[in-house]
Structures are given as C-alpha cells and as structure tokens.
Residue frames as a rotation matrix with the C-alpha (Angstrom) as fourth column:
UNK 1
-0.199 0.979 -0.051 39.22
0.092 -0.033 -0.995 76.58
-0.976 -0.203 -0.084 8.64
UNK 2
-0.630 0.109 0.769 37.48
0.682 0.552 0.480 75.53
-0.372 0.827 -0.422 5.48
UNK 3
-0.839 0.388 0.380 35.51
-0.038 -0.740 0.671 78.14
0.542 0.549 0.636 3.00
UNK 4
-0.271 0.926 -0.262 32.15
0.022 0.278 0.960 76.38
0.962 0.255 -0.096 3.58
UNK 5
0.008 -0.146 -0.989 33.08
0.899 0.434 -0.057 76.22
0.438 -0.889 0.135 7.66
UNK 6
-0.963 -0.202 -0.181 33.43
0.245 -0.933 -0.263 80.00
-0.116 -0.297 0.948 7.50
UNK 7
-0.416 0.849 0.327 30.36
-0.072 -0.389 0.918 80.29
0.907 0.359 0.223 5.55
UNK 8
0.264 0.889 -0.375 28.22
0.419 0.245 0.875 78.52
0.869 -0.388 -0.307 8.35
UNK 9
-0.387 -0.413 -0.825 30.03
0.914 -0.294 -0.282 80.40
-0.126 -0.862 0.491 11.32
UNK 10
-0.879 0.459 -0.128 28.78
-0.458 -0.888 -0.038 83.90
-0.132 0.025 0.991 9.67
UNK 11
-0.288 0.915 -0.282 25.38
0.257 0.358 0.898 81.99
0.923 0.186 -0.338 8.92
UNK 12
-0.370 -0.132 -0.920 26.03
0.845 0.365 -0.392 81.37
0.387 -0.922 -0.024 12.61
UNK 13
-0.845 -0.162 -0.510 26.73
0.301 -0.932 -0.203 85.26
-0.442 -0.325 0.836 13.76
UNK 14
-0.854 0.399 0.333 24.17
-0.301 -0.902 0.309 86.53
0.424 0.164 0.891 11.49
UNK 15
0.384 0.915 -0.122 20.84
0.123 0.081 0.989 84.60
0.915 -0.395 -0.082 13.01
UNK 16
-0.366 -0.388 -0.846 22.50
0.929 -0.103 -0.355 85.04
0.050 -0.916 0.399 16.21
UNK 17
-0.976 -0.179 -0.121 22.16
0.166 -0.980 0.108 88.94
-0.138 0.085 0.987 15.10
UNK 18
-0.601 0.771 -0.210 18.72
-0.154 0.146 0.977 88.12
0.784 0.620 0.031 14.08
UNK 19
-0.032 0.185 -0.982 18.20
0.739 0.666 0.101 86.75
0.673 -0.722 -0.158 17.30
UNK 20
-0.623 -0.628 -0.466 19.09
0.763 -0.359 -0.537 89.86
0.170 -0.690 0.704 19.08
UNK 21
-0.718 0.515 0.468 16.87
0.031 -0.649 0.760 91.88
0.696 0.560 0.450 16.64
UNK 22
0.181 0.937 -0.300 13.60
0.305 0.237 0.923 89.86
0.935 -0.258 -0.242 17.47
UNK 23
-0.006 -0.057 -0.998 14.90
0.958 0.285 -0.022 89.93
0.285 -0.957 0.053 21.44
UNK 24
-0.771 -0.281 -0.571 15.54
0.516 -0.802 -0.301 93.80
-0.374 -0.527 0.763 21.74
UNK 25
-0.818 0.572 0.058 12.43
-0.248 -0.442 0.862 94.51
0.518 0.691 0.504 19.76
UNK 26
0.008 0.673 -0.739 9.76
0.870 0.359 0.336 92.92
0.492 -0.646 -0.583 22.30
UNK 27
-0.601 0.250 -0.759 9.70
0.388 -0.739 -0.551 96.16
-0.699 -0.625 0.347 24.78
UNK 28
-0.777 0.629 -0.042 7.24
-0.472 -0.537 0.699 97.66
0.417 0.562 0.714 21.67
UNK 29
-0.153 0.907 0.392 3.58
-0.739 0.159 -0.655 97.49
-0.657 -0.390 0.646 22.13
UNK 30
-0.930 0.010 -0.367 2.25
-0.192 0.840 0.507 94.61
0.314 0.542 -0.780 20.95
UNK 31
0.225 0.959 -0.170 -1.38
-0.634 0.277 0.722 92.56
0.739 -0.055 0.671 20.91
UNK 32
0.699 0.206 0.685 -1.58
-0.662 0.548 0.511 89.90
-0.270 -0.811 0.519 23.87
UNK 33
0.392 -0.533 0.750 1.19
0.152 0.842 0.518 86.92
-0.907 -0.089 0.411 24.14
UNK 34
0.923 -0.329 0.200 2.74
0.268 0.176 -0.947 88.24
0.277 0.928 0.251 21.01
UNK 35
0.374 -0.869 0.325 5.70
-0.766 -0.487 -0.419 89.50
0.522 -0.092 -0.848 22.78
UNK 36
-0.187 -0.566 0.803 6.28
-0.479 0.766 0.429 85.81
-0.858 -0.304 -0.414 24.52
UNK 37
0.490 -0.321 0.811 6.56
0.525 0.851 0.020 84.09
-0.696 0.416 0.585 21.23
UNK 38
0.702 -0.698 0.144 8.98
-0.420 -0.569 -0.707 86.92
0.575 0.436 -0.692 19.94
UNK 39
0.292 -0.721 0.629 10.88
-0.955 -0.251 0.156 85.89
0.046 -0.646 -0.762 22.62
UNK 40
0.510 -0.229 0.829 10.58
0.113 0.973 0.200 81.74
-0.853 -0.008 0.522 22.67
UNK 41
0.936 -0.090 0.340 11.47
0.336 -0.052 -0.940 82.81
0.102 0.995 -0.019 18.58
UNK 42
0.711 -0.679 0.183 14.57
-0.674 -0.732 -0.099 84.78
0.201 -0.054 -0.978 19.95
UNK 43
0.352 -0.398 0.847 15.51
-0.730 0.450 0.514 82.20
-0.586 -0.799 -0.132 22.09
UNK 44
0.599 -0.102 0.794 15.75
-0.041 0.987 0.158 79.76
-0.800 -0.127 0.587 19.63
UNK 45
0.869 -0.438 0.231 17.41
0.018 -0.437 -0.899 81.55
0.495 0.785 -0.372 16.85
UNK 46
0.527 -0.550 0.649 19.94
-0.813 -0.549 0.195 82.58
0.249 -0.630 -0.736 19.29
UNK 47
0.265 -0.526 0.808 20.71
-0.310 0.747 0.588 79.09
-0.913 -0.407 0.035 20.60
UNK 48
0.930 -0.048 0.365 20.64
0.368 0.137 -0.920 77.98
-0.006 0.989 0.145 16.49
UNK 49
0.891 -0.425 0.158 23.46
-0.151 -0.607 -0.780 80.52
0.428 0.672 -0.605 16.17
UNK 50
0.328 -0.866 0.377 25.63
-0.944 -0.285 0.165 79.61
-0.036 -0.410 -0.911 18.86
UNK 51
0.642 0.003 0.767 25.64
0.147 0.981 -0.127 76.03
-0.752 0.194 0.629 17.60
UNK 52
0.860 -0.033 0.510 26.84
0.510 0.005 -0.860 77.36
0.026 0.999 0.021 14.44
UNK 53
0.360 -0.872 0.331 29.40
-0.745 -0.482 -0.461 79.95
0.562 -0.081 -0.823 15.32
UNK 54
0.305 -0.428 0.851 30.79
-0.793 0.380 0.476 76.93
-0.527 -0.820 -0.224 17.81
UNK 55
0.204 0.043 0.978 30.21
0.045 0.998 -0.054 73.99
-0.978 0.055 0.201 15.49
UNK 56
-0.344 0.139 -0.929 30.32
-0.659 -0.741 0.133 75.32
-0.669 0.657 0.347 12.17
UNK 57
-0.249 -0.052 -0.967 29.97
-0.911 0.353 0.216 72.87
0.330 0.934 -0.135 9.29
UNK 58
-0.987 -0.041 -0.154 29.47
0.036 0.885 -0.464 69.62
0.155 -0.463 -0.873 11.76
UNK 59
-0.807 0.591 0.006 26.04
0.266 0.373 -0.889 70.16
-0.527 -0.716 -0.458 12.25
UNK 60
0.432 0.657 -0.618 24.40
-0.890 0.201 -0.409 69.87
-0.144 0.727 0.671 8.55
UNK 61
-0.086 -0.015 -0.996 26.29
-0.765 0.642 0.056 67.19
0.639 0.767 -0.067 8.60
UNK 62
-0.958 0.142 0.248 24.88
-0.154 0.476 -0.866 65.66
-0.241 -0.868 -0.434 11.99
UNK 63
0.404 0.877 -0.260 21.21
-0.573 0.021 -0.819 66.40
-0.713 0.480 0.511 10.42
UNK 64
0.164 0.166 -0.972 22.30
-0.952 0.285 -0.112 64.85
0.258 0.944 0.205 7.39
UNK 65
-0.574 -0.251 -0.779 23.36
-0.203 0.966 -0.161 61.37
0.793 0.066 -0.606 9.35
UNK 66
-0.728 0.409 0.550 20.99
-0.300 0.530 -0.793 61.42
-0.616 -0.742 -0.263 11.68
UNK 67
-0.012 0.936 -0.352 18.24
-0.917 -0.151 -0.370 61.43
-0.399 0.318 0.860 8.69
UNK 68
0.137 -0.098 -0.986 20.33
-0.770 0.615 -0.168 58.31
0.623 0.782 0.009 6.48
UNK 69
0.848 0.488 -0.206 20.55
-0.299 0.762 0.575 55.14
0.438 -0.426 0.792 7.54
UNK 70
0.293 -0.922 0.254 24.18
-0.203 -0.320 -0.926 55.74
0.934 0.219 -0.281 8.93
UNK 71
-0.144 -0.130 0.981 23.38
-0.983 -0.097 -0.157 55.73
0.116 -0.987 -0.114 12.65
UNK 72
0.637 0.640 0.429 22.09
-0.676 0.732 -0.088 52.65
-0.370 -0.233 0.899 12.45
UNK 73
0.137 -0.734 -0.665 25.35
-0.561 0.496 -0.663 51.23
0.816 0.464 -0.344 10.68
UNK 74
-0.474 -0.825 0.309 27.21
-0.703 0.143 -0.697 49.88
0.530 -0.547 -0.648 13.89
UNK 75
-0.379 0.164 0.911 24.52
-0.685 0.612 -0.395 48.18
-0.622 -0.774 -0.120 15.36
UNK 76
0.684 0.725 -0.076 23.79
-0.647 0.556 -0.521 46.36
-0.335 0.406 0.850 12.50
UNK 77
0.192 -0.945 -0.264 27.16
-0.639 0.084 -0.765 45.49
0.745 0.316 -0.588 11.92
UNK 78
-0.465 -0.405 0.787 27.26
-0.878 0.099 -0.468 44.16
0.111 -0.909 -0.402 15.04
UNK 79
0.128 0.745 0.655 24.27
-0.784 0.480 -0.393 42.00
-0.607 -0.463 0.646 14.61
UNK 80
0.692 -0.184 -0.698 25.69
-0.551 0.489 -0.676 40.50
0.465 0.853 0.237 11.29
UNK 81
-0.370 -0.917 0.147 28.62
-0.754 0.204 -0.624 39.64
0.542 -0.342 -0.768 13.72
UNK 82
-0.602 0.090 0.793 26.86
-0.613 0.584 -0.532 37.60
-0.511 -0.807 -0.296 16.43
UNK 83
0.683 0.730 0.014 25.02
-0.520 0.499 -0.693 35.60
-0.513 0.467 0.721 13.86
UNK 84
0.342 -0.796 -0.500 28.06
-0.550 0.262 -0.793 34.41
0.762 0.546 -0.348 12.64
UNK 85
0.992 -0.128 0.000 29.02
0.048 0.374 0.926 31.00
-0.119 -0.919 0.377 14.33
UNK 86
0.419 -0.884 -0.207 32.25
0.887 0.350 0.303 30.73
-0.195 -0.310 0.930 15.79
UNK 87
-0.300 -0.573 0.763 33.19
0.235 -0.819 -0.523 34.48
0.925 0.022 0.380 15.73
UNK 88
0.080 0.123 -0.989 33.80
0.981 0.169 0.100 35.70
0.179 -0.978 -0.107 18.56
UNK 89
0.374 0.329 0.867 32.30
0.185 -0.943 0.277 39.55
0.909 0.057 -0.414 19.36
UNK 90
-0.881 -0.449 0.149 34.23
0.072 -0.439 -0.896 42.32
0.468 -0.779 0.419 22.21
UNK 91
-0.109 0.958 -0.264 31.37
0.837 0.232 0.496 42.09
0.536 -0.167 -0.828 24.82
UNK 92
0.105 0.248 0.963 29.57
0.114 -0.965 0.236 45.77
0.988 0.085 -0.130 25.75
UNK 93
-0.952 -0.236 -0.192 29.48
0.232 -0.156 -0.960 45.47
0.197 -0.959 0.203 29.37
C-alpha cells in the first residue's frame, strides 16, 4: 500500500468518523426537519467513507476519468476501426 493510498483510507476513516458525529448528534433538540437532513448528511458522509477506506486512491482517479475524455476512448477507437475498409472488427454480440 502506497503513501497517498494510506492517505485516502484515513481521509476515508476520518469522514466516516464525521459521519458518526453528525449521526449520534441528531437525538438533540433541534428546529423542524433539521434532524432529517443531519441524517440524509450522515448518511452520505458515511457511505463517502466506506468507498474510501475500501477503495482508497481508485476513486479520485475514477472522478478524474470519468470528467476527461478517457471514457469515451474505446468507443471511438472502435469507430475509427469500422470506417476503415477492409479491416475487419471482433463483433460485440
């Protein structure tokens, strides 16, 4: 496991911990429907963190290729292929 892979695993653990905060902190009074969006807020911190402590370092760099024009690589590749006569292309099913 890589420095920067550790980093985002504690990144991971600590909004996770964050997560717990916000979640064990709702039973206070509160004004009207603030205490269900503490919770939707828990919820998603929480899930945030176990992505991170699970995935560590893969998933800035899923956000970073889903933003560049990377995903889109293969099927353009492909299309450069079938425009090409006489090549012949593995067919998808």
């Amino acid at each position: 496991m890589t420095t920067r892979d550790l980093a985002w695993r504690i990144a991971g653990v600590a909004v996770f911990g964050l997560a717990c905060t916000i979640g064990s902190r709702r039973d206070l009074p509160s004004p009207h429907g603030i205490d269900t969006l503490l919770g939707l807020v828990a919820f998603v911190l929480a899930v945030a963190g176990v992505v991170l402590i699970v995935q560590g370092k893969r998933v800035p760099m899923a956000f970073r290729v889903e933003r560049s024009g990377h995903r889109n690589l293969v099927a353009a590749i492909r299309g450069q292929r079938r425009q090409r006569p006489g090549v012949k292309t593995h067919s998808t099913r």
